[in-house]
N, CA, C and O of each residue as an XYZ file, in Angstrom:
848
protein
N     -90.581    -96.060     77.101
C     -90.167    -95.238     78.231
C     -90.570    -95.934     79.524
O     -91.557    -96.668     79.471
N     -89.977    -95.802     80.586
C     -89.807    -96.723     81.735
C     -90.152    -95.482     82.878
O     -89.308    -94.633     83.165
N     -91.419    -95.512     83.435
C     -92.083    -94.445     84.581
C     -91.077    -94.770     85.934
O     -90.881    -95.873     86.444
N     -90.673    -93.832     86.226
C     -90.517    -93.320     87.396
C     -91.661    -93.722     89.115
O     -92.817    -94.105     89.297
N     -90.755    -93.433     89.814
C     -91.771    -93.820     90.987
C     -92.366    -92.703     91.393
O     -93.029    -92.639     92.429
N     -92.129    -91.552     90.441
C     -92.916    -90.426     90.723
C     -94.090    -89.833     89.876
O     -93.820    -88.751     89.354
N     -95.487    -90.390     89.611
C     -96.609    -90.162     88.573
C     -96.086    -88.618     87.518
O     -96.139    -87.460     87.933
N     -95.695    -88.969     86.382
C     -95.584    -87.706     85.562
C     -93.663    -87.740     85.368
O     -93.042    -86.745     84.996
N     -93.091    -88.885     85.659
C     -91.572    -88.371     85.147
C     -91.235    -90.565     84.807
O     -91.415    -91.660     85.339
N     -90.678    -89.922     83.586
C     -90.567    -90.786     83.093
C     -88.982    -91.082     82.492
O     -88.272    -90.105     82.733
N     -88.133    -92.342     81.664
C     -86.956    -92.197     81.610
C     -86.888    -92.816     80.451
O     -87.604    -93.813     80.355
N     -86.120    -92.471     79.362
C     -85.663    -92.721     78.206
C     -84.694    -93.609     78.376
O     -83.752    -93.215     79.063
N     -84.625    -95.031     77.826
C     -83.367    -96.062     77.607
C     -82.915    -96.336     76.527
O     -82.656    -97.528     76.360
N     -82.684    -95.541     75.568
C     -82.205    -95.944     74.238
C     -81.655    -97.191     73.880
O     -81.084    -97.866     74.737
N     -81.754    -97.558     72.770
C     -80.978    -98.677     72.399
C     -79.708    -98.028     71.405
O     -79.967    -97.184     70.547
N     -78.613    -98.427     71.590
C     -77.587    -97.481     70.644
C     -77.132    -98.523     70.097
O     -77.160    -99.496     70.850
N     -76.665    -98.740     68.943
C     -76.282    -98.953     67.648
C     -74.814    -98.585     67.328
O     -74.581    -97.430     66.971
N     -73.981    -99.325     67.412
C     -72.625    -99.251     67.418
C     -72.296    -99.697     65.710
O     -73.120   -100.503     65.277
N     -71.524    -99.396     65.003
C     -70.824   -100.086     63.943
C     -69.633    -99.354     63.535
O     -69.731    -98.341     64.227
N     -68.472    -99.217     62.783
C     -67.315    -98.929     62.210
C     -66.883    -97.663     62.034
O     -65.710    -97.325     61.876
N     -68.315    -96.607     62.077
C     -68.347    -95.275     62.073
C     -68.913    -94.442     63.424
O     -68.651    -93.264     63.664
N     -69.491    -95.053     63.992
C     -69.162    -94.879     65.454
C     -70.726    -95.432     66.192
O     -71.046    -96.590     65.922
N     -71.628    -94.655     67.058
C     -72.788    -94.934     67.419
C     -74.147    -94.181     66.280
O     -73.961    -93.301     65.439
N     -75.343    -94.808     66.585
C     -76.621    -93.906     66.637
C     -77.369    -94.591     67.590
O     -77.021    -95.575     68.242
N     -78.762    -93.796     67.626
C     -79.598    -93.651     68.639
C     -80.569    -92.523     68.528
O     -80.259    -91.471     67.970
N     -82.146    -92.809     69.238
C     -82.557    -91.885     68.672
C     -83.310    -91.736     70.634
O     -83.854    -92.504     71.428
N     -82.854    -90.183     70.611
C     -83.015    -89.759     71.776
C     -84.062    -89.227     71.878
O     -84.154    -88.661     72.967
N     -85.362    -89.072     70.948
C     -86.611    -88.542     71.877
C     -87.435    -89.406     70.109
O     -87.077    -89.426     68.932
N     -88.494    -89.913     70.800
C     -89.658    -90.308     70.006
C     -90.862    -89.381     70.225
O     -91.041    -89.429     71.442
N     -91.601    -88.725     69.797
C     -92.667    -88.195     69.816
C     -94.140    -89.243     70.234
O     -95.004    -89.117     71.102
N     -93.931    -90.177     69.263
C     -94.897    -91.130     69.549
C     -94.737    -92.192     71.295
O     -95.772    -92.423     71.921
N     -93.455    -92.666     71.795
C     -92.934    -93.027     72.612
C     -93.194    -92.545     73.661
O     -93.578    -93.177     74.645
N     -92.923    -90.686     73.557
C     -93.735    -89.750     74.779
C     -95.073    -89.541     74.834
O     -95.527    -88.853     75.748
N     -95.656    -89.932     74.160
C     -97.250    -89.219     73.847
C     -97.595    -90.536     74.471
O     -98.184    -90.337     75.534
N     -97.441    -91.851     74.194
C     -97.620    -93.146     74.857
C     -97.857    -93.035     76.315
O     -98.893    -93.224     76.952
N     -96.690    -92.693     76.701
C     -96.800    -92.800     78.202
C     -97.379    -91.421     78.768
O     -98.179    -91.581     79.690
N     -97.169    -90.296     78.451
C     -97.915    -89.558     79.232
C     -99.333    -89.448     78.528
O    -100.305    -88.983     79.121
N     -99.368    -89.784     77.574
C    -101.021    -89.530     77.020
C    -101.484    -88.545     75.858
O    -102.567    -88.568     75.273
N    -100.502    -87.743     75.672
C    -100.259    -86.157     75.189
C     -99.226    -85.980     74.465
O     -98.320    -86.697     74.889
N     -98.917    -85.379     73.583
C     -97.355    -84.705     72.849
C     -97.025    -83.793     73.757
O     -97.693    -83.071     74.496
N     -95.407    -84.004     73.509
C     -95.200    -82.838     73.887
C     -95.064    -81.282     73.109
O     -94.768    -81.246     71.914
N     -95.215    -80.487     73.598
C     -95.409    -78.749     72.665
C     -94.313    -78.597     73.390
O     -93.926    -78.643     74.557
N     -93.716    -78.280     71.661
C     -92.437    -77.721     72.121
C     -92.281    -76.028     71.337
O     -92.484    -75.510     70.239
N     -91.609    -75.489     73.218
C     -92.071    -74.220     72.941
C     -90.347    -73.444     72.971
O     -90.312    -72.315     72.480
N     -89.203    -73.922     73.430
C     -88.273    -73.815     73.872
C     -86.978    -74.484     73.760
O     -86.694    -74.559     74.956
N     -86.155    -74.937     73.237
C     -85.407    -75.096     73.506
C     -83.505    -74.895     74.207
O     -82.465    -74.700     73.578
N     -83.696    -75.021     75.394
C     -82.204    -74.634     76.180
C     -80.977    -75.624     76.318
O     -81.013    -76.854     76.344
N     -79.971    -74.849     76.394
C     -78.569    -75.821     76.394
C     -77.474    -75.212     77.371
O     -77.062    -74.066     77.191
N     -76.989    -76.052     78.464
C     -76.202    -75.142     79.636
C     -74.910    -76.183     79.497
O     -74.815    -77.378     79.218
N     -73.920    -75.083     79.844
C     -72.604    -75.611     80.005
C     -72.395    -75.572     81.247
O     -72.491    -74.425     81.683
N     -72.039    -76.678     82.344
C     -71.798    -76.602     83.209
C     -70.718    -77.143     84.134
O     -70.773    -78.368     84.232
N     -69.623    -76.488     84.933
C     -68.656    -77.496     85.470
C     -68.674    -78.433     86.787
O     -69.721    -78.485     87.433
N     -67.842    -78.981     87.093
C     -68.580    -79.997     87.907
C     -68.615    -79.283     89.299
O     -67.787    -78.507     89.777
N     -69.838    -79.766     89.846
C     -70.040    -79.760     90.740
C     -71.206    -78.281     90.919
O     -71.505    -77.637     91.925
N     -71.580    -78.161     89.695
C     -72.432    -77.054     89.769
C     -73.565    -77.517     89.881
O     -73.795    -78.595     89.333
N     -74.458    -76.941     90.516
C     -76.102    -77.681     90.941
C     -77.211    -76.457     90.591
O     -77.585    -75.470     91.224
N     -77.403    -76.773     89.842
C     -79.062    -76.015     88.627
C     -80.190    -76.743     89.410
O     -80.320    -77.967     89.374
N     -80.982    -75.927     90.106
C     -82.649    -76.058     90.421
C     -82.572    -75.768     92.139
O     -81.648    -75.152     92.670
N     -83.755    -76.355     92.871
C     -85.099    -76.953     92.296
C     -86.075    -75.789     91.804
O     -86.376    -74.792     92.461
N     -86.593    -76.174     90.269
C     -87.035    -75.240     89.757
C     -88.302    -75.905     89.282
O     -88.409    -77.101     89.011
N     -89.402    -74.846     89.202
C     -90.626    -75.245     88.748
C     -91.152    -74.237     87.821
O     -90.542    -73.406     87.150
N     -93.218    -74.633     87.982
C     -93.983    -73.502     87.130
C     -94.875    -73.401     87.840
O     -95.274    -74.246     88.641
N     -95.385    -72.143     87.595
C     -97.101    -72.283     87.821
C     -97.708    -73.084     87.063
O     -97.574    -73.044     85.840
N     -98.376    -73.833     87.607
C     -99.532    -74.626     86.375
C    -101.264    -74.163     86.873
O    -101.731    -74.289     88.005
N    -101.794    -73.752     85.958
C    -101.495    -74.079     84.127
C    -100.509    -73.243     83.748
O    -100.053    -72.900     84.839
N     -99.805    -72.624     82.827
C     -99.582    -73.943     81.790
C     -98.530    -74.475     82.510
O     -98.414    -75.481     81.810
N     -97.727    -74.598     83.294
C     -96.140    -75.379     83.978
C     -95.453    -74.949     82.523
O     -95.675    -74.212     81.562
N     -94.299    -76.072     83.091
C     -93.332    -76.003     81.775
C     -92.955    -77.356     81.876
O     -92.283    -77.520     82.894
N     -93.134    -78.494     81.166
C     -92.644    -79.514     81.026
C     -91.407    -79.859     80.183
O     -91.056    -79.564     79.041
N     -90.780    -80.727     81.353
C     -88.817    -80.767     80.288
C     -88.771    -82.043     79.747
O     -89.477    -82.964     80.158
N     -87.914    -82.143     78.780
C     -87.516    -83.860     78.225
C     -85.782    -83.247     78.569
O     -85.355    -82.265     77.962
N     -84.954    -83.970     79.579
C     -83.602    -83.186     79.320
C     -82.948    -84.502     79.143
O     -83.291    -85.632     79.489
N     -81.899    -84.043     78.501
C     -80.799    -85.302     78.376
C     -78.921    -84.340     78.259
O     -78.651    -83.188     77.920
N     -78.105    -85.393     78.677
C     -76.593    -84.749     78.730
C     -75.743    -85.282     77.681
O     -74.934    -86.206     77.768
N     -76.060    -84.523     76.616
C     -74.628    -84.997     75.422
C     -73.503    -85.099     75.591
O     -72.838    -85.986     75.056
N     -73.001    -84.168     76.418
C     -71.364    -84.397     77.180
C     -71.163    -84.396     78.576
O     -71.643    -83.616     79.397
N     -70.277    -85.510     78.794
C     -70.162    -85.455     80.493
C     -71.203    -86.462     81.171
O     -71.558    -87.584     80.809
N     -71.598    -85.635     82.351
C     -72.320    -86.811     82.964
C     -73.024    -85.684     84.078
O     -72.438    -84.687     84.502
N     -74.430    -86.100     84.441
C     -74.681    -85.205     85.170
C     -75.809    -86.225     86.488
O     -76.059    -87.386     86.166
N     -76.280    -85.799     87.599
C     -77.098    -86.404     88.437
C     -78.291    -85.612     88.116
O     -78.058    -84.405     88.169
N     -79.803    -85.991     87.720
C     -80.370    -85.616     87.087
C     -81.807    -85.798     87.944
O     -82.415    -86.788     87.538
N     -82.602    -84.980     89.191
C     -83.205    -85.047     89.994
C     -84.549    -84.805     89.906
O     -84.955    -83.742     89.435
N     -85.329    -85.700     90.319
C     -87.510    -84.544     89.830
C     -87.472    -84.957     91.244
O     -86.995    -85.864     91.925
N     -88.190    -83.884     91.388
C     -88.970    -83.477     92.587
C     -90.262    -83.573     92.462
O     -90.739    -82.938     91.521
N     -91.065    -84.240     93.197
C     -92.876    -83.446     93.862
C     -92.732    -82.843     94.529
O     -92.451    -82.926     95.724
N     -92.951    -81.877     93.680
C     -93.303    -80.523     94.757
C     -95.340    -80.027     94.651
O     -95.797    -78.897     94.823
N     -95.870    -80.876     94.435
C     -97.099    -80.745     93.489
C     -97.772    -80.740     95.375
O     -97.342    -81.627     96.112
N     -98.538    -79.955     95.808
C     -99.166    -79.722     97.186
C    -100.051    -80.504     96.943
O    -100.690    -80.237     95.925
N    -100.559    -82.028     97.891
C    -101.130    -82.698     97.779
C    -101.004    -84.177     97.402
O    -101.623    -85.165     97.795
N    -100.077    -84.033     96.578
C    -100.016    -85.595     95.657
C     -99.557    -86.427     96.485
O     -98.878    -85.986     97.412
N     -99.762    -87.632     96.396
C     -99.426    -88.979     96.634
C     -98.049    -89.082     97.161
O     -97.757    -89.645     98.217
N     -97.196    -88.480     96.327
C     -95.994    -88.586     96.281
C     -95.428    -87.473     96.429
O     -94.496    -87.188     95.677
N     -95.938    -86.390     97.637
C     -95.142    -85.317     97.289
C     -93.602    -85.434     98.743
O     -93.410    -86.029     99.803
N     -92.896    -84.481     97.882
C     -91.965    -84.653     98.609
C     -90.735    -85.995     98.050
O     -89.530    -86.122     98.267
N     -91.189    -86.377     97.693
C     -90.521    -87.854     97.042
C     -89.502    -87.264     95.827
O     -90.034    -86.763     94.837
N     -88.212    -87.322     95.908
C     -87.550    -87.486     94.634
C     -86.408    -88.695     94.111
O     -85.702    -89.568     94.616
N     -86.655    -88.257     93.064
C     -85.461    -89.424     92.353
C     -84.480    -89.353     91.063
O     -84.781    -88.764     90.025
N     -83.258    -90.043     91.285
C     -82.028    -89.066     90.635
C     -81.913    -90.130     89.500
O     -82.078    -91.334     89.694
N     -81.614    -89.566     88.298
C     -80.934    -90.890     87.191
C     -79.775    -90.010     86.370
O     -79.922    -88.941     85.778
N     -78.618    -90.793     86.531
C     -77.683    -90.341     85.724
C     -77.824    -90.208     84.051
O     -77.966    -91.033     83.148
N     -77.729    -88.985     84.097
C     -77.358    -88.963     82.411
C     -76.026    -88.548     81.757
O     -75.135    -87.766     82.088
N     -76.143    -89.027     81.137
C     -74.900    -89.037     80.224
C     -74.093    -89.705     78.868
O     -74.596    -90.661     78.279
N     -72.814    -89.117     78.439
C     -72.443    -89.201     76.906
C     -72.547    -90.772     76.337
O     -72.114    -91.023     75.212
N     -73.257    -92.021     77.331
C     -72.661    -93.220     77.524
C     -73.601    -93.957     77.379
O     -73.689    -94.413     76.239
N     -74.584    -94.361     78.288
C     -76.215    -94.350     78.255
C     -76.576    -94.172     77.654
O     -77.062    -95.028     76.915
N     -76.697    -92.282     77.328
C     -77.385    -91.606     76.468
C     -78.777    -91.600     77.081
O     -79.658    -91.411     76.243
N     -79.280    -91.791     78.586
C     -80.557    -92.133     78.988
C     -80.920    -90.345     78.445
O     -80.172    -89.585     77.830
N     -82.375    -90.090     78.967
C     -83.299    -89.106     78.890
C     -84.383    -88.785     79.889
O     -85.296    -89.592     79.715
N     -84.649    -87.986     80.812
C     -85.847    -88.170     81.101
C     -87.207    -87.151     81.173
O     -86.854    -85.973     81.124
N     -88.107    -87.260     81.237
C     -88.969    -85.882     80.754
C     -90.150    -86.069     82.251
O     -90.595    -87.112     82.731
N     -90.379    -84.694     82.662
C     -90.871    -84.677     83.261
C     -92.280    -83.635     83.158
O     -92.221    -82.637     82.439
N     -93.282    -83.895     83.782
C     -94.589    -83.235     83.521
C     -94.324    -82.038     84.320
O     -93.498    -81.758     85.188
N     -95.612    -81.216     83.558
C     -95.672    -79.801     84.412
C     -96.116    -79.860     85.552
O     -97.231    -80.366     85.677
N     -95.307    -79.303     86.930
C     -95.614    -79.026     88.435
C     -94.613    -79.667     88.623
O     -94.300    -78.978     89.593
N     -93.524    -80.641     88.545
C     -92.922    -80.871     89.135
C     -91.384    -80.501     89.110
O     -90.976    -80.057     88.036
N     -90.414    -80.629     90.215
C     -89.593    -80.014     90.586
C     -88.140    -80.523     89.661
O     -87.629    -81.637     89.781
N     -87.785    -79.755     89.010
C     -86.070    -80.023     88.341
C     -84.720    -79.770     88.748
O     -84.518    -78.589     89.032
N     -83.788    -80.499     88.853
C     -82.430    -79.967     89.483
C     -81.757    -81.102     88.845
O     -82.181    -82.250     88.707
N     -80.334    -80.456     88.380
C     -79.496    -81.235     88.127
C     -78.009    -81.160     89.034
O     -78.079    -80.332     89.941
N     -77.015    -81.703     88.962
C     -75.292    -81.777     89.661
C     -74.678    -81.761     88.474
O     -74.997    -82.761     87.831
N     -74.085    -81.202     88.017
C     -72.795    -81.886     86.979
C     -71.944    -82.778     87.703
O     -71.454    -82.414     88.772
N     -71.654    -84.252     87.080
C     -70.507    -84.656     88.047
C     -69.047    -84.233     87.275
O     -67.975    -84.202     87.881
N     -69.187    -83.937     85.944
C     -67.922    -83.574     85.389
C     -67.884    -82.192     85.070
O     -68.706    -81.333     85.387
N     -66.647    -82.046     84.287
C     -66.587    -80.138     83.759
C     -66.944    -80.139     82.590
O     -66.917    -81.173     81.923
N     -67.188    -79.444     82.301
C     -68.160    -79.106     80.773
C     -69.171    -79.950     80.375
O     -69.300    -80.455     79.260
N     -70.077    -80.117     81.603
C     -71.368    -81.007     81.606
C     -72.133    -80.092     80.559
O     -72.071    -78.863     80.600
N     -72.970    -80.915     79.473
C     -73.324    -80.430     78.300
C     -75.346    -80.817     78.652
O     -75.701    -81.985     78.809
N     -75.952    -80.130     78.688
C     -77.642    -80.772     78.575
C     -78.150    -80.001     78.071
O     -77.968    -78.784     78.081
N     -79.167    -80.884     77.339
C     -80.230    -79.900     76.542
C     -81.547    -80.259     76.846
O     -81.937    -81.426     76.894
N     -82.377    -79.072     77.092
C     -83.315    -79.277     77.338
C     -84.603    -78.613     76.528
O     -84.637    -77.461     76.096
N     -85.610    -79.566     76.428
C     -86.933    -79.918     75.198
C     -88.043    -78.932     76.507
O     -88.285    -79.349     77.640
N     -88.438    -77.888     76.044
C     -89.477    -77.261     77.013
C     -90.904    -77.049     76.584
O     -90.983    -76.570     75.453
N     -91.986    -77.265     77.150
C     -93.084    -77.197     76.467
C     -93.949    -75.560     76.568
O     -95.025    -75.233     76.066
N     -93.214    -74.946     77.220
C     -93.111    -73.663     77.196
C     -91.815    -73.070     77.927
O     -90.871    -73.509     78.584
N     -92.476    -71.311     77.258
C     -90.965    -70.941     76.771
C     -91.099    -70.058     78.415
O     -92.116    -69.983     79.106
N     -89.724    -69.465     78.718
C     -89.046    -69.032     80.286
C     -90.324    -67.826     80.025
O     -90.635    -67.390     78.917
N     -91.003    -67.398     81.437
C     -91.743    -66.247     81.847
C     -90.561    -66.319     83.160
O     -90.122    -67.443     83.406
N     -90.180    -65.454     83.778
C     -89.977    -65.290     85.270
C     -91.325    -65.135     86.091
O     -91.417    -65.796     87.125
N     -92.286    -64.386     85.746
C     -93.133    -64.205     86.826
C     -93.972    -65.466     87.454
O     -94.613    -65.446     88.505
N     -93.784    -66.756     86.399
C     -94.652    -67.610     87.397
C     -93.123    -68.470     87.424
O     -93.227    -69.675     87.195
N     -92.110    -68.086     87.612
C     -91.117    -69.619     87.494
C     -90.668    -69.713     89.040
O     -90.564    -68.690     89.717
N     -90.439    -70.847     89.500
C     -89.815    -70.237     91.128
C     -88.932    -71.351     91.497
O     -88.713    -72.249     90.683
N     -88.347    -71.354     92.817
C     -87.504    -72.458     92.806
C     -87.040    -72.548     94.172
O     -87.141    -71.517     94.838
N     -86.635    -73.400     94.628
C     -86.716    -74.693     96.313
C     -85.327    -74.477     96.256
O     -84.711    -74.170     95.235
N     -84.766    -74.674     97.576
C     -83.276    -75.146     98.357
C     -83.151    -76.239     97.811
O     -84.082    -76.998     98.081
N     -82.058    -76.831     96.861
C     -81.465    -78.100     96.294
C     -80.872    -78.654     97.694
O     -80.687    -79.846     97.939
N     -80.625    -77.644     98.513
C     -79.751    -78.541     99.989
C     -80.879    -78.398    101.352
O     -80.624    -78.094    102.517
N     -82.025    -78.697    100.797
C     -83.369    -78.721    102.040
C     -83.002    -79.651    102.546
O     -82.488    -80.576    101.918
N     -83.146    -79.648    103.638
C     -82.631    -80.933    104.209
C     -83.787    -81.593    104.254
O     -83.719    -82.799    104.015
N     -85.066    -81.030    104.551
C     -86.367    -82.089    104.604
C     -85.992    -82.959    103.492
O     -85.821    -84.177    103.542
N     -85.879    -82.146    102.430
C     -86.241    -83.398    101.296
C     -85.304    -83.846    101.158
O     -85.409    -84.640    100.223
N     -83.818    -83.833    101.755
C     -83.029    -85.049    101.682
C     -81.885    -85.784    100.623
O     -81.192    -86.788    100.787
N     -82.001    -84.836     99.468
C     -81.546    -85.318     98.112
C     -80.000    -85.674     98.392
O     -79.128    -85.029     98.974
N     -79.981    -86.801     97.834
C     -78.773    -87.441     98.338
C     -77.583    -86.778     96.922
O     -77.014    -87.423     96.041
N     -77.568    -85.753     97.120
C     -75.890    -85.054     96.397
C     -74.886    -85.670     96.607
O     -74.536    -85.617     97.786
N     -73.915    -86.554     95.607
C     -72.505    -86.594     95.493
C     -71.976    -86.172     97.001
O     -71.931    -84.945     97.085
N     -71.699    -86.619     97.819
C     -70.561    -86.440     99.297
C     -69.503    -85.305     98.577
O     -69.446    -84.114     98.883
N     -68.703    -85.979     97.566
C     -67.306    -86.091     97.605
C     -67.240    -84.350     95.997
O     -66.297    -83.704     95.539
N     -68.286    -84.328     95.817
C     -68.355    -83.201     95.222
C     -69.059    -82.128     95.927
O     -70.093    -82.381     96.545
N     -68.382    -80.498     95.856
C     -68.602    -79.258     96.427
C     -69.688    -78.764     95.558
O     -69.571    -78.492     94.363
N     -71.201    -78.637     96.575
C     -72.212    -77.814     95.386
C     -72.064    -76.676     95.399
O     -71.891    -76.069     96.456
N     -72.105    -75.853     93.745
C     -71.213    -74.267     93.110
C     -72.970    -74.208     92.883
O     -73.453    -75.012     92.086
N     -73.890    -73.229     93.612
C     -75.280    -72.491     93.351
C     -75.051    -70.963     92.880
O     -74.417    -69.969     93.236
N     -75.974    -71.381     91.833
C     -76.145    -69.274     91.837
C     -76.833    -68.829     92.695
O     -77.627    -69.304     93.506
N     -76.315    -67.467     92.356
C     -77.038    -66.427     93.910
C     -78.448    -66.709     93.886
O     -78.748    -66.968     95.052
N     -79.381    -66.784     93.214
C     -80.676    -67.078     92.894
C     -81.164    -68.481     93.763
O     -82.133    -68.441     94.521
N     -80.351    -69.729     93.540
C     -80.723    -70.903     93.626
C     -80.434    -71.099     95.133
O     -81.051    -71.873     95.865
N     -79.145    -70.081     95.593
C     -78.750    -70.533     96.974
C     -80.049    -69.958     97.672
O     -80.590    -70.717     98.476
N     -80.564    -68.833     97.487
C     -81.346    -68.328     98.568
C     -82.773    -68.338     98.378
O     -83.615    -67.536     98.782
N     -82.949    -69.834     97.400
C     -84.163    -69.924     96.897
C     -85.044    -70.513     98.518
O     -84.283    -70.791     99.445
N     -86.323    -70.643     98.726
C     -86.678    -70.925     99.935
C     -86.737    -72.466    100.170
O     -86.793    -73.156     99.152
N     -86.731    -73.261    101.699
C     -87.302    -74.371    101.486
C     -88.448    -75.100    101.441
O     -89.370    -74.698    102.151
N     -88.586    -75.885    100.908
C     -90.133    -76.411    100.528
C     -90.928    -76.312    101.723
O     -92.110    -76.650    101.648
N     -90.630    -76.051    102.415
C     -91.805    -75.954    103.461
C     -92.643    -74.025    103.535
O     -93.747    -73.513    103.723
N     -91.439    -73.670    103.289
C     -91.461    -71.722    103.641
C     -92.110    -71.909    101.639
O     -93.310    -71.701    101.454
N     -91.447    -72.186    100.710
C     -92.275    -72.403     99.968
C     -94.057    -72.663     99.584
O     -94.818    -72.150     98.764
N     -94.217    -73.742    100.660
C     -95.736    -74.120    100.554
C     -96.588    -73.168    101.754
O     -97.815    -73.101    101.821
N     -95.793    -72.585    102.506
C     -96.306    -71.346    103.735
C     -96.631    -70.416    102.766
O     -97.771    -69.974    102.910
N     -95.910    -69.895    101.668
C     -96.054    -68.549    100.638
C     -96.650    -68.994     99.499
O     -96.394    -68.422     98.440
N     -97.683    -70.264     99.546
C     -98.571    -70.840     98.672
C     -98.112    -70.805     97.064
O     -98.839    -70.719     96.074
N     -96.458    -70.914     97.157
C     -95.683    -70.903     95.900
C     -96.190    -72.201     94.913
O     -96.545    -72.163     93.735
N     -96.080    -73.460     95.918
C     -96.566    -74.894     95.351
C     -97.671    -74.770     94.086
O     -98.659    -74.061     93.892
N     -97.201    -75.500     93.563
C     -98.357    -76.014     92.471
C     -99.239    -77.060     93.238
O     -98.797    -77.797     94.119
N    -100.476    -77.039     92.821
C    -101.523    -77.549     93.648
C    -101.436    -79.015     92.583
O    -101.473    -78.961     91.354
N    -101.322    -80.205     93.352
C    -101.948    -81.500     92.505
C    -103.498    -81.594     91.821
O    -103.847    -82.301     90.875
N    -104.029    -80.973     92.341
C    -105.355    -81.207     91.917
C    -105.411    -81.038     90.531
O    -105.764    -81.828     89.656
N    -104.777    -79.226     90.429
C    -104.686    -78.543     89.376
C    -103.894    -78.961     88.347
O    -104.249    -78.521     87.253
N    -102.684    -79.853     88.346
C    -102.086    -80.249     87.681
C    -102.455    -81.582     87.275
O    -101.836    -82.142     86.370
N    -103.484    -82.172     87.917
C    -103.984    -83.810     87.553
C    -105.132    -83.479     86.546
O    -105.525    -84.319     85.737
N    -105.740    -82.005     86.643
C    -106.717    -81.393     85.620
C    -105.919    -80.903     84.028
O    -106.232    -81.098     82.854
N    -104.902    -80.276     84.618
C    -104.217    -79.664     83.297
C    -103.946    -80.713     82.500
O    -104.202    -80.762     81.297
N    -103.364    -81.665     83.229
C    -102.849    -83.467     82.394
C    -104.532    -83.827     81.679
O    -104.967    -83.644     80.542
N    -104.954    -84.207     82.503
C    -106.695    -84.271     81.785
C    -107.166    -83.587     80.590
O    -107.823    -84.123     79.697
N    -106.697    -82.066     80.634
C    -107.099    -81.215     79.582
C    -105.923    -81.499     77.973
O    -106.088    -81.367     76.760
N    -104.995    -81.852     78.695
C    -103.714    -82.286     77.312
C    -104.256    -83.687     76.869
O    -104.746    -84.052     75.800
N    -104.101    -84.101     77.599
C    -104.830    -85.659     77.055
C    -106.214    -85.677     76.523
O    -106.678    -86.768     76.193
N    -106.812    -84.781     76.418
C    -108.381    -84.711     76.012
C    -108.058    -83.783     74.921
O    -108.910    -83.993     74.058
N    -107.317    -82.932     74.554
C    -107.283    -82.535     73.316
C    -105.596    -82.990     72.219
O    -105.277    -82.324     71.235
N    -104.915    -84.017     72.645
C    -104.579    -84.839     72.041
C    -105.063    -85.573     70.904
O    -105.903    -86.472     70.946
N    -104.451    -85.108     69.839
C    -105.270    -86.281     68.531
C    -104.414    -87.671     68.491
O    -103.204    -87.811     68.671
N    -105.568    -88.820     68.151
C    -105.042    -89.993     68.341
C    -103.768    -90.151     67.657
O    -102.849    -90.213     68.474
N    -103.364    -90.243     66.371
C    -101.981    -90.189     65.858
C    -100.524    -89.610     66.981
O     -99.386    -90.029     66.770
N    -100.777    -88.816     67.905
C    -100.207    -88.441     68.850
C     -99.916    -89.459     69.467
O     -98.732    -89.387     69.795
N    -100.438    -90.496     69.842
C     -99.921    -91.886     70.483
C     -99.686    -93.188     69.868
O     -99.250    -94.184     70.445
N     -99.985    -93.094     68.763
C     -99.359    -94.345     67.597
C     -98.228    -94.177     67.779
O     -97.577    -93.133     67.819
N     -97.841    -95.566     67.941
C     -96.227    -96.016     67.829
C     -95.684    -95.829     66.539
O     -96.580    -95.761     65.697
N     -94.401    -95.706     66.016
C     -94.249    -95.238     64.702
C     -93.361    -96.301     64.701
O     -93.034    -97.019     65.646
N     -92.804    -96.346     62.894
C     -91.551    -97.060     62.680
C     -90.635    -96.810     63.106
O     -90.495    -95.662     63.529
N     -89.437    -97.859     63.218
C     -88.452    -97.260     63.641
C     -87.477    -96.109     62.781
O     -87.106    -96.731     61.785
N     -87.011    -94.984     62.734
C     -86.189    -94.916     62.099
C     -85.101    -95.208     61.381
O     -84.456    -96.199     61.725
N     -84.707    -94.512     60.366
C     -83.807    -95.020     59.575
C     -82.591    -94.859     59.980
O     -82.340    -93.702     60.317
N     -81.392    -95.911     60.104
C     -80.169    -95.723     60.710
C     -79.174    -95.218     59.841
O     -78.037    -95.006     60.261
């Protein structure tokens, strides 16, 4: 897995395997993730959204402890695939960065708890599934203006963003961190500490490859 310029989001590059019957590939390693972030992931959830183009899902977060950490990837279509710091404090907050996913690539990317998620569909019947390490509460889940202008996220020009009522009138990161919504870095550089400290070593052994 290949880290991000944002501490805690990382990107899946598969190698795919073409022959006479069509592709494989193996889109999430357990051992591969536990490598780089330190920890398995607990998987508490799994979600799958159909989406048409030009629809824009997030910026969405958690309270941490526990957050909710995603591994998402797009089986059909193609989507712009965004993390946010939104983590109050960090190094890097405010900083995001987009990687296309899609039916082609097949990239992946997973991101740690506290930080911010949003996707674009660029096509219609954008297909993603997403690996959660816990399962939906509403009361700690919350979520940022995808069109803040502070933070700048460079959206598709030439595509119209379709928000739900929820997402349009979500606040911006600033009126966000005024209503002490933010996840605190501190707290989330502790929670990472506490996963990685009760991690058993086999959790980060590299494994064989699978069987094709």
């Amino acid at each position: 897995m290949r880290q991000l310029s944002i501490p805690g989001a990382w990107v899946h590059e598969p190698e795919i395997l073409p022959d006479s019957r069509g592709t494989f590939h193996e889109w999430f390693r357990a051992s591969d993730l536990g490598e780089a972030a330190g920890h398995p992931l607990g998987l508490a959830q799994a979600n799958f959204s159909v989406s048409r183009r030009g629809t824009l899902r997030g910026i969405h977060f958690a309270d941490v402890p526990p957050g909710q950490a995603k591994y998402v990837k797009c089986v059909r279509g193609a989507v712009l695939d965004v993390i946010v710091d939104v983590r109050a404090g960090s190094p890097t907050y405010k900083r995001w960065e987009g990687v296309r996913l899609d039916d082609t690539d097949h990239r992946a990317v997973y991101l740690a708890e506290g930080l911010g998620h949003a996707f674009m569909a660029l096509t219609d019947d954008a297909c993603v599934l997403y690996l959660c390490s816990e399962g939906y509460a509403p009361g700690r889940e919350h979520g940022i203006d995808p069109l803040d202008a502070e933070l700048g996220i460079a959206w598709p020009a030439e595509i119209a963003p379709l928000l739900s009522g929820k997402d349009a009138g979500a606040p911006s990161l600033a009126e966000a961190e005024q209503q002490g919504l933010l996840p605190s870095y501190a707290e989330c550089e502790a929670y990472y500490a506490r996963l990685r400290a009760a991690a058993p070593p086999a959790a980060r052994r590299p494994l064989a490859p699978a069987g094709r």
